[in-house]
C-alpha positions as CSV (number, residue, x, y, z in Angstrom):
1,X,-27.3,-145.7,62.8
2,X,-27.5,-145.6,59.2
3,X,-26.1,-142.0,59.1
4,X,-23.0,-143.2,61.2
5,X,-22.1,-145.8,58.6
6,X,-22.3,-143.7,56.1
7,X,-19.4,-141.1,57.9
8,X,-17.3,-144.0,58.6
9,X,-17.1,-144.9,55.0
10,X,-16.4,-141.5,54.0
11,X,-14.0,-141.2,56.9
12,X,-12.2,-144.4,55.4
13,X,-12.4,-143.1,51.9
14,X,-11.0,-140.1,53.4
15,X,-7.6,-142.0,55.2
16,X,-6.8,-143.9,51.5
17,X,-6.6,-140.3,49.9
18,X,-4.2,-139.2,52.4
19,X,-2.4,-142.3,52.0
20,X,-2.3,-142.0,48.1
21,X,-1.4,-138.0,48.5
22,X,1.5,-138.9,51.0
23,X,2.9,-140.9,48.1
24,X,3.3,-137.8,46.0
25,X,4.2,-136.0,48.7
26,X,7.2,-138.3,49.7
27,X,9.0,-137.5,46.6
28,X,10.8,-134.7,48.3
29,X,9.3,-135.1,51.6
30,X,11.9,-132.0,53.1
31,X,10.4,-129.6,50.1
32,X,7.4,-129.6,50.8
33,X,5.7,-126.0,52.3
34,X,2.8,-127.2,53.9
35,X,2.9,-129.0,57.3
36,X,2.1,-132.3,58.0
37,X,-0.7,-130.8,60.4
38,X,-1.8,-128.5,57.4
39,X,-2.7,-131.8,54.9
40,X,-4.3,-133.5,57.2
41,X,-6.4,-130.3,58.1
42,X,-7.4,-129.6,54.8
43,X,-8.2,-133.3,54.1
44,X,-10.5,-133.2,57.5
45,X,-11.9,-130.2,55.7
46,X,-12.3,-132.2,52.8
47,X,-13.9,-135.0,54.4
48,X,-17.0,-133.3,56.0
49,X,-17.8,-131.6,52.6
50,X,-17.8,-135.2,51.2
51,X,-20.2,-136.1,54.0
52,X,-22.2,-133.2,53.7
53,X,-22.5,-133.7,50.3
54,X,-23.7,-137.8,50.6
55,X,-26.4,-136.4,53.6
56,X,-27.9,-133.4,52.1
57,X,-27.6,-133.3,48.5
58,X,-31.0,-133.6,46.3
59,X,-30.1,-137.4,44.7
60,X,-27.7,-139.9,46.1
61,X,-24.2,-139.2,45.5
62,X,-22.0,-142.1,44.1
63,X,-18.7,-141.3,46.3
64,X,-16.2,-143.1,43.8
65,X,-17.4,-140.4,41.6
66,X,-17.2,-137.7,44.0
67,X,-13.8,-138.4,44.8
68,X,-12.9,-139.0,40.9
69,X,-13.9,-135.2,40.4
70,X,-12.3,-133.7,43.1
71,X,-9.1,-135.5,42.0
72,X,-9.3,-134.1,38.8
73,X,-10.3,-130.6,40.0
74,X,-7.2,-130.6,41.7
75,X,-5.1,-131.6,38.9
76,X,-6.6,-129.2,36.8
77,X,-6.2,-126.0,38.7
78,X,-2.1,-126.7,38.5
79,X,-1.3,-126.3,34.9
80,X,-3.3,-126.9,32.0
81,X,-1.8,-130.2,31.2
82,X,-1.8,-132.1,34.0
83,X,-4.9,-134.5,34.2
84,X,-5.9,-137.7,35.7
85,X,-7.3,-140.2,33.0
86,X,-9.6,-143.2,33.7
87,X,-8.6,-146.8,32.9
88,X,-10.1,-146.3,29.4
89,X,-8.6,-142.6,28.8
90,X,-5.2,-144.1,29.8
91,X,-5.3,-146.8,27.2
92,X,-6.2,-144.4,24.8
93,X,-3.3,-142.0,25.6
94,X,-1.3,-145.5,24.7
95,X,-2.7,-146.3,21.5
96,X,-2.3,-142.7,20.9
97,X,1.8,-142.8,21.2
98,X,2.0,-145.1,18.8
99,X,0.3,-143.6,16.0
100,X,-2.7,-145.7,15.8
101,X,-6.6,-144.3,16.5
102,X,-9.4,-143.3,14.7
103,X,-10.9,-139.8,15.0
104,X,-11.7,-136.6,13.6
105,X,-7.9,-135.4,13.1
106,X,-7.4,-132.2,15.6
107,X,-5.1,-131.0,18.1
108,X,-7.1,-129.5,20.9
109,X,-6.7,-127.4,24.4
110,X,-8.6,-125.3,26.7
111,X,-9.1,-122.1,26.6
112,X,-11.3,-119.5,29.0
113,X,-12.7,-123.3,29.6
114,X,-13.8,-123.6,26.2
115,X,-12.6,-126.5,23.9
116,X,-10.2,-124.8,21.7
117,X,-8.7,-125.8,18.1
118,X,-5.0,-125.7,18.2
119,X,-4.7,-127.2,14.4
120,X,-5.8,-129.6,11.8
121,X,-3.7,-132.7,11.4
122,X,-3.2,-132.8,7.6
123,X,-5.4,-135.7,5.7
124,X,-7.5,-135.9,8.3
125,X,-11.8,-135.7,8.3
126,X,-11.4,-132.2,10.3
127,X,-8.7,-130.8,7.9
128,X,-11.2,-131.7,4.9
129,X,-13.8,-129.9,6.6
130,X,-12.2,-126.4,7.3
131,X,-11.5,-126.6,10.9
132,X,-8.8,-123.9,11.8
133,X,-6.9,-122.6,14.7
134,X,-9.0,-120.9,17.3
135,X,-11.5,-122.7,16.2
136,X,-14.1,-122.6,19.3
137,X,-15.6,-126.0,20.0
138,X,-19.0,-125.3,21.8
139,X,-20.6,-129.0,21.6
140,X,-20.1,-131.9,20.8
141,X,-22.9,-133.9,19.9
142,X,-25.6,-132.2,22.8
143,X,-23.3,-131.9,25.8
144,X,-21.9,-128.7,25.9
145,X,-18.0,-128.8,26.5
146,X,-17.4,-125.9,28.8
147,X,-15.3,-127.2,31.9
148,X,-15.2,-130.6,30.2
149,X,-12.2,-132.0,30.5
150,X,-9.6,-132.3,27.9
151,X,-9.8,-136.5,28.1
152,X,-13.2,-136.5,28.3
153,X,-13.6,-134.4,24.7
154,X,-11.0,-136.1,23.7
155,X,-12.8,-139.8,24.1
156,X,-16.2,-138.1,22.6
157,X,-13.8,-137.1,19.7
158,X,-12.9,-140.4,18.8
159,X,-14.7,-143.6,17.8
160,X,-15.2,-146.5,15.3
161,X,-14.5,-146.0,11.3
162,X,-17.4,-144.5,9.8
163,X,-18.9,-143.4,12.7
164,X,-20.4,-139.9,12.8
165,X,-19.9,-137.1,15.5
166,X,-21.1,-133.6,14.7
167,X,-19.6,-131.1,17.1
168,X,-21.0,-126.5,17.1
169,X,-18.3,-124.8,16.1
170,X,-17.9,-120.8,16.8
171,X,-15.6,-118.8,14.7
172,X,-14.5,-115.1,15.0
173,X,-16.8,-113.6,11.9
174,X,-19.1,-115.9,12.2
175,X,-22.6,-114.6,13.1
176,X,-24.3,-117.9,14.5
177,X,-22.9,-121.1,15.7
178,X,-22.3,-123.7,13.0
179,X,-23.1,-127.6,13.2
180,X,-20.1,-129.6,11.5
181,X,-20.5,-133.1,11.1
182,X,-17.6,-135.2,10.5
183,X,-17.0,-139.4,9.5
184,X,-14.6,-140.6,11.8
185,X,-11.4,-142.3,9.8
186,X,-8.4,-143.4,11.1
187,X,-5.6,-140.5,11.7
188,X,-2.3,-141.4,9.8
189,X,0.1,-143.0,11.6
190,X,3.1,-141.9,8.8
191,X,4.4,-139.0,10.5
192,X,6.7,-137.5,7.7
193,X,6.2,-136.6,4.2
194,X,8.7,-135.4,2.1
195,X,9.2,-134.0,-2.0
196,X,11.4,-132.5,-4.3
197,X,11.2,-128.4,-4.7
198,X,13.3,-128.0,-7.0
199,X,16.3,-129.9,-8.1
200,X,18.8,-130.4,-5.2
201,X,16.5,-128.3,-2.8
202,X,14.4,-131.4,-0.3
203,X,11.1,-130.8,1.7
204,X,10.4,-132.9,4.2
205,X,7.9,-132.3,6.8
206,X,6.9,-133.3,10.4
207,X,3.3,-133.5,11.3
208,X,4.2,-135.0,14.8
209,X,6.5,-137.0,16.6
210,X,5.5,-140.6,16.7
211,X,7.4,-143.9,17.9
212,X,8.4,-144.2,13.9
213,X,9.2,-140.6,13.3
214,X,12.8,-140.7,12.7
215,X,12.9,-143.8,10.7
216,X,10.5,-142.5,8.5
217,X,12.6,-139.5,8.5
218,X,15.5,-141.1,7.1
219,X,14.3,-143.0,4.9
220,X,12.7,-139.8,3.2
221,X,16.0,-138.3,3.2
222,X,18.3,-141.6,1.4
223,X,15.2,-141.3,-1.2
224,X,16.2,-137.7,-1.3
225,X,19.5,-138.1,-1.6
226,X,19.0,-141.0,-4.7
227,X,17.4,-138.1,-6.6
228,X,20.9,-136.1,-7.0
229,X,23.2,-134.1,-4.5
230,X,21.5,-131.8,-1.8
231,X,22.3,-128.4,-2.2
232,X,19.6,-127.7,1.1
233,X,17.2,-128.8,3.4
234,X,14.2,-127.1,4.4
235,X,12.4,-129.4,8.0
236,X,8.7,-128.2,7.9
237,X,7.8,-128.3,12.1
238,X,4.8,-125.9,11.2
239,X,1.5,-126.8,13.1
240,X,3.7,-130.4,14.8
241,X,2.3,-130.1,18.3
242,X,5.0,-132.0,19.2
243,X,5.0,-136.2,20.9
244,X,7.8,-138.5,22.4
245,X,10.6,-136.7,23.6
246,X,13.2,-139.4,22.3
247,X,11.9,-138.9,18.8
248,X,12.8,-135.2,19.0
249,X,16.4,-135.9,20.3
250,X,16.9,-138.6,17.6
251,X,15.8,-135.9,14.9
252,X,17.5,-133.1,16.3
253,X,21.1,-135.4,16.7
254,X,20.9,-136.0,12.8
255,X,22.0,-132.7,12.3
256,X,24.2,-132.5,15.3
257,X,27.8,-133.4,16.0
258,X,27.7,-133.6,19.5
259,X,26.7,-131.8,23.5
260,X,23.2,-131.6,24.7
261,X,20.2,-131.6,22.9
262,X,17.8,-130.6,25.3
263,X,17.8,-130.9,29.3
264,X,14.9,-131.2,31.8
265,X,14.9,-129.1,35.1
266,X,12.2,-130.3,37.9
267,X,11.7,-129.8,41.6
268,X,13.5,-133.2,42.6
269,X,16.8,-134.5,41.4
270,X,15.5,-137.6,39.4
271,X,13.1,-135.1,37.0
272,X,16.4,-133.6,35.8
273,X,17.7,-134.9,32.7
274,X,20.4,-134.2,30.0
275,X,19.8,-135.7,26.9
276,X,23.2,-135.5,24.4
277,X,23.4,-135.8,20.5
278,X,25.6,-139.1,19.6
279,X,28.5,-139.4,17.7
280,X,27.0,-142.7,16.0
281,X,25.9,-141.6,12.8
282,X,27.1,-139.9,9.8
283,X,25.9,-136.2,9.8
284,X,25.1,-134.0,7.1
285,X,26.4,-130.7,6.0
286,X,24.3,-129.3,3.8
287,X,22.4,-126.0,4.8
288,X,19.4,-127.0,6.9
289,X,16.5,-124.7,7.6
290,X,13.9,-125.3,9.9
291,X,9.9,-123.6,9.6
292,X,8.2,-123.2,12.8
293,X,5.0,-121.3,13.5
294,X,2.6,-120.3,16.3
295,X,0.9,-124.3,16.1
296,X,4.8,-125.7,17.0
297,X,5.2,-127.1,20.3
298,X,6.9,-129.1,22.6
299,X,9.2,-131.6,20.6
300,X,9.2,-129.1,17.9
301,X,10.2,-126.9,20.1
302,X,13.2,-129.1,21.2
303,X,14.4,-129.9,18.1
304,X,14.1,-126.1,16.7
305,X,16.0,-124.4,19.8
306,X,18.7,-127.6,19.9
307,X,19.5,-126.9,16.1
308,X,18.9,-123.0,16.5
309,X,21.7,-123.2,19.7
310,X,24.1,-125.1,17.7
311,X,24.2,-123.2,15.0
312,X,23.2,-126.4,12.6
313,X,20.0,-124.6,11.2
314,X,18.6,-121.0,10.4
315,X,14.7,-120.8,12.3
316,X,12.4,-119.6,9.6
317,X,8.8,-118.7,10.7
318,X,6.7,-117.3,13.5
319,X,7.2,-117.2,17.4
320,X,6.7,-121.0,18.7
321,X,3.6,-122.3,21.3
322,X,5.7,-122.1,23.9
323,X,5.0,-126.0,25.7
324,X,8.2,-126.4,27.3
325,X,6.8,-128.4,30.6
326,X,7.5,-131.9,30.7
327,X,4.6,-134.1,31.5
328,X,5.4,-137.9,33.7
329,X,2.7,-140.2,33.2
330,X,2.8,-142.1,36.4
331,X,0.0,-145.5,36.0
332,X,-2.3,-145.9,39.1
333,X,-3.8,-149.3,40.9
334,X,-6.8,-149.4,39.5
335,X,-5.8,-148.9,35.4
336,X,-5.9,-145.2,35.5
337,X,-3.2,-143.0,34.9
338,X,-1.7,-139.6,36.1
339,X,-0.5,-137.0,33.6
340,X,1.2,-134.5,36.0
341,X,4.0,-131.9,34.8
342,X,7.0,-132.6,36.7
343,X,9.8,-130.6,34.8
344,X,10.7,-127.8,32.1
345,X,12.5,-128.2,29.2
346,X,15.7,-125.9,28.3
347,X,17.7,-125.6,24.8
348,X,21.3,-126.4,25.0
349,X,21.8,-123.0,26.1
350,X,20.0,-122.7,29.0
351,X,16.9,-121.2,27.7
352,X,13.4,-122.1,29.1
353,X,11.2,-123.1,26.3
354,X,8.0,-122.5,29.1
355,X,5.5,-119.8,28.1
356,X,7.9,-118.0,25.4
357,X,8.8,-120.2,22.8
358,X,11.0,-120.2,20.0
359,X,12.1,-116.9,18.6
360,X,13.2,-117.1,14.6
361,X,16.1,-116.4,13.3
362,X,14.2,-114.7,10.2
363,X,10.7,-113.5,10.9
364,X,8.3,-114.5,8.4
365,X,4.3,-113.6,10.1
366,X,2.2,-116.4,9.4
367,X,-0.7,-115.8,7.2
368,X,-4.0,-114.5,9.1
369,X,-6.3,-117.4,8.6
370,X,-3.8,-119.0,11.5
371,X,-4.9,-116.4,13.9
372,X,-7.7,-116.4,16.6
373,X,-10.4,-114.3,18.0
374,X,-8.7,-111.1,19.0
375,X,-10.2,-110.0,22.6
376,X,-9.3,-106.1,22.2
377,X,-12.1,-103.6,20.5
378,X,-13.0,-104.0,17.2
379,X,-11.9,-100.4,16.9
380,X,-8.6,-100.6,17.4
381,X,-6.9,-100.4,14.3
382,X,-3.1,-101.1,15.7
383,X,-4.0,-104.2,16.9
384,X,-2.4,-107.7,15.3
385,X,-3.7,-110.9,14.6
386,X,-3.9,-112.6,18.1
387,X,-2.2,-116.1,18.1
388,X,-3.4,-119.2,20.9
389,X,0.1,-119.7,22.9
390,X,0.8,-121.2,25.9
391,X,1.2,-118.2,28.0
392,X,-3.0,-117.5,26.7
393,X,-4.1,-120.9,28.8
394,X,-5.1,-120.5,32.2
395,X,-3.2,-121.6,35.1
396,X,0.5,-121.9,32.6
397,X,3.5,-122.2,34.8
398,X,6.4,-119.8,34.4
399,X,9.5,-120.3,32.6
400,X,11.3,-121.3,36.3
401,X,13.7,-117.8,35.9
402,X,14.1,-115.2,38.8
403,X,12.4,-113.0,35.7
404,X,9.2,-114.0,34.4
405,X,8.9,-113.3,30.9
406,X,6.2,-115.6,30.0
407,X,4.6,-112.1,28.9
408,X,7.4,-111.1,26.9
409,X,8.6,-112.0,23.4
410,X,12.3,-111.4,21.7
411,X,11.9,-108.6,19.0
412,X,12.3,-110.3,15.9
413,X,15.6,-110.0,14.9
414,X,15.1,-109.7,10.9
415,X,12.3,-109.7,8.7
416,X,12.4,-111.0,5.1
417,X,9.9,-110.8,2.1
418,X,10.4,-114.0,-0.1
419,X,11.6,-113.3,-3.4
420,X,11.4,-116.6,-5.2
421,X,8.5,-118.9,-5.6
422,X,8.3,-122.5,-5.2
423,X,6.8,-124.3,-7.6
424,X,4.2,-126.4,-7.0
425,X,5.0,-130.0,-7.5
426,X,3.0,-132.0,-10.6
427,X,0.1,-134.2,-9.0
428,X,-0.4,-132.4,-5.4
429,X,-1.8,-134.2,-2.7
430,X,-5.3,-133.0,-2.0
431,X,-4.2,-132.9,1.7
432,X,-1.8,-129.7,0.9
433,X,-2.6,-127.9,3.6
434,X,-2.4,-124.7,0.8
435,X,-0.3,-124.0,-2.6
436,X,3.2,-124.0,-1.7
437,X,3.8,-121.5,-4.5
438,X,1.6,-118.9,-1.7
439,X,4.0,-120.2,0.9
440,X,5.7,-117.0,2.4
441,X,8.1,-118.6,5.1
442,X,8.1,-121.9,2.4
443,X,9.4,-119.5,-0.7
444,X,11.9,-117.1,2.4
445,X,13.3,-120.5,2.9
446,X,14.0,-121.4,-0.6
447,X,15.4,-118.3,-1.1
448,X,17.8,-118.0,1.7
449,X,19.0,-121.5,0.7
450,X,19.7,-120.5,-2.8
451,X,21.5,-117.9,-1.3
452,X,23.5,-120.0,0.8
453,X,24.4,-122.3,-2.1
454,X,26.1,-119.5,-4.2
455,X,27.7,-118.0,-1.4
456,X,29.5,-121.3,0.0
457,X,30.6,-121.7,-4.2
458,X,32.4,-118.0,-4.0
């Protein structure tokens, strides 16, 4: 009798899933491949392994949990960023948007299952301590974070000012596992940060795209603009894994006169989106160049390809992440949330940003200390510093053409050695992620805007 109860609850538990998964399904009910009779098959299916599992297995199963991890096991083997995040992991993502959380400062994904690096955020407790791209995260604290999901490391991450969390770290050259431990502090909420090169020649930099970023942004550039006349602009997007999606249009329409900024392609008519620069606002004519690298993504991404298409800036740096999925965050019942990717992102152009990224105008390589462990023989002396990219993370979607090229890059279309160097200005930040006088695509950028300068006077 007890056993019978037991698969009548499950069997209940099993109907709300279906009723929950017919939700999602009913967004483009006449789309769908599978059958009707096939979903509720495979949810039968699913049902007697719950059962089995709460009859037979060693200690009693807590079915909420169950179910939790099945949801989530679902969501991960679609794309690497779609996830389902408990009530607490949801208000987290929340405080996150707006700039606002303690932590240890680092941008993270998986990789082969393993916690990856993707970059330090600058002035942060892991930029202080030497954590670099491709950094592999093995532990944190004792638990060991292979198959742990991304929410979950990121919630052992974080935690109260002055707190401690030590996490292993394993890094290509390294012959053991190292133990870092790091002081939580609070992650800076100011997004931009901006100085004088030389006279007439701005810097301002993105580190991410925050509900402040383009205010901030403007601001830095009237202060700019009270120091004398801009001659050129260099936009630092190096290492911005990217944030809201209105921030990046906002940023990218500064520059712009006016047509689209970016548009969003999905599977159903309302995940398509065309998002236009406004005529609003006076824009500015100076020569603009923009630094990307193999750490910018997503609304980096936007805003380099949107200025790159419109001819409003010249793309100095490395081939881009290549994050162009667009993820919905859709709030549950119970508190929780659902990140699922719903759409790609395209430059004005047409172009997917998905799994290739944005290729330079110029080609400047980034220094090696970016790159990652190499996979390929130790022997092989042709090979090149390896890069983490999207197209590297398991289960990536394509780039939605007839052609897949998520394996392919553009050749690089010119490569320059800088010439000039930038000097470094009097009383540098600490948090400088390195001397700007050492800058390669920094000092190619300078120079090209010198260039540009005497060139528009003949």
């Amino acid at each position: 009798m007890k056993s019978s109860t037991k698969r009548l609850v499950i069997r209940n538990i099993a109907v709300s899933l279906c009723v929950a998964t017919g939700s999602l399904l009913a967004w483009n009910y006449s789309t769908v491949t599978a059958t009707t009779q096939d979903v509720y098959e495979n949810l039968e299916a699913f049902s007697r392994v719950l059962n089995l599992v709460q009859e037979n297995y060693v200690e009693e199963v807590d079915s909420q949990k169950a179910i939790e991890g099945a949801i989530k096991g679902m969501l991960n083997s679609l794309d690497p960023h779609s996830s389902y995040m408990k009530p607490d992991d949801f208000k987290e993502l929340q405080v996150e948007t707006q700039g606002s959380f303690t932590g240890i400062g680092i941008e993270i994904t998986m990789k082969d299952n393993i916690l990856t690096v993707v970059s330090p955020i600058e002035g942060t407790p892991a930029f202080a301590k030497g954590l670099k791209a491709g950094d592999k995260i093995v532990k944190i604290g004792d638990e060991q974070t292979q198959d742990m999901s991304l929410m979950e490391a990121v919630k052992r991450l974080r935690g109260p000012k002055g707190s401690e969390v030590t996490i292993s770290i394993h890094r290509k050259g390294w012959p053991d596992i190292k133990e870092i431990t790091l002081i939580r502090d609070i992650i800076p909420i100011h997004s931009v940060k901006s100085r004088m090169l030389e006279p007439g020649y701005p810097y301002i930099r993105i580190i991410n795209f925050q509900a402040q970023t383009t205010t901030d942004f403007k601001k830095a550039l009237t202060d700019l603009e009270k120091e004398g006349k801009i001659k050129g602009l260099v936009v630092d997007l190096r290492n911005n894994p990217g944030g809201l999606l209105d921030q990046s249009v906002k940023i990218a329409d500064i520059f712009i006169d006016e047509g689209v900024v970016v548009s969003t392609k999905g599977r159903i008519k309302e995940q398509n989106s065309i998002f236009y620069a406004r005529d609003n606002s006076p824009k500015y004519k100076f020569p603009l160049v923009v630094l990307v690298n193999e750490g910018s993504a997503s609304a980096s991404e936007i805003v380099a390809g949107a200025l790159q298409d419109h001819k409003k800036a010249v793309i100095i740096g490395a081939q881009t992440f290549g994050k162009g999925s667009v993820q919905t965050i859709i709030p549950m019942d119970n508190g929780a949330g659902l990140r699922l990717t719903t759409a790609r992102y395209y430059t004005p152009s047409g172009r997917s940003i998905q799994a290739t990224g944005i290729t330079p105008d110029i080609v400047v390589p980034s220094p090696t200390s970016m790159s990652v462990e190499n996979d390929e023989k130790e022997d092989d002396q042709d090979k090149k510093p390896k890069y983490l990219r999207e197209k590297d993370l398991k289960h990536h979607i394509g780039n939605g053409l007839k052609e897949d090229v998520t394996q392919k890059e553009e050749k690089p279309k010119t490569e320059e050695k800088p010439k000039a160097k930038v000097k470094a200005p009097a009383g540098k930040d600490k948090t400088e992620p390195e001397d700007l006088s050492k800058d390669q695509q920094l000092n190619t950028a300078l120079t090209l805007l010198k260039g540009l300068n005497v060139f528009g006077k003949k």
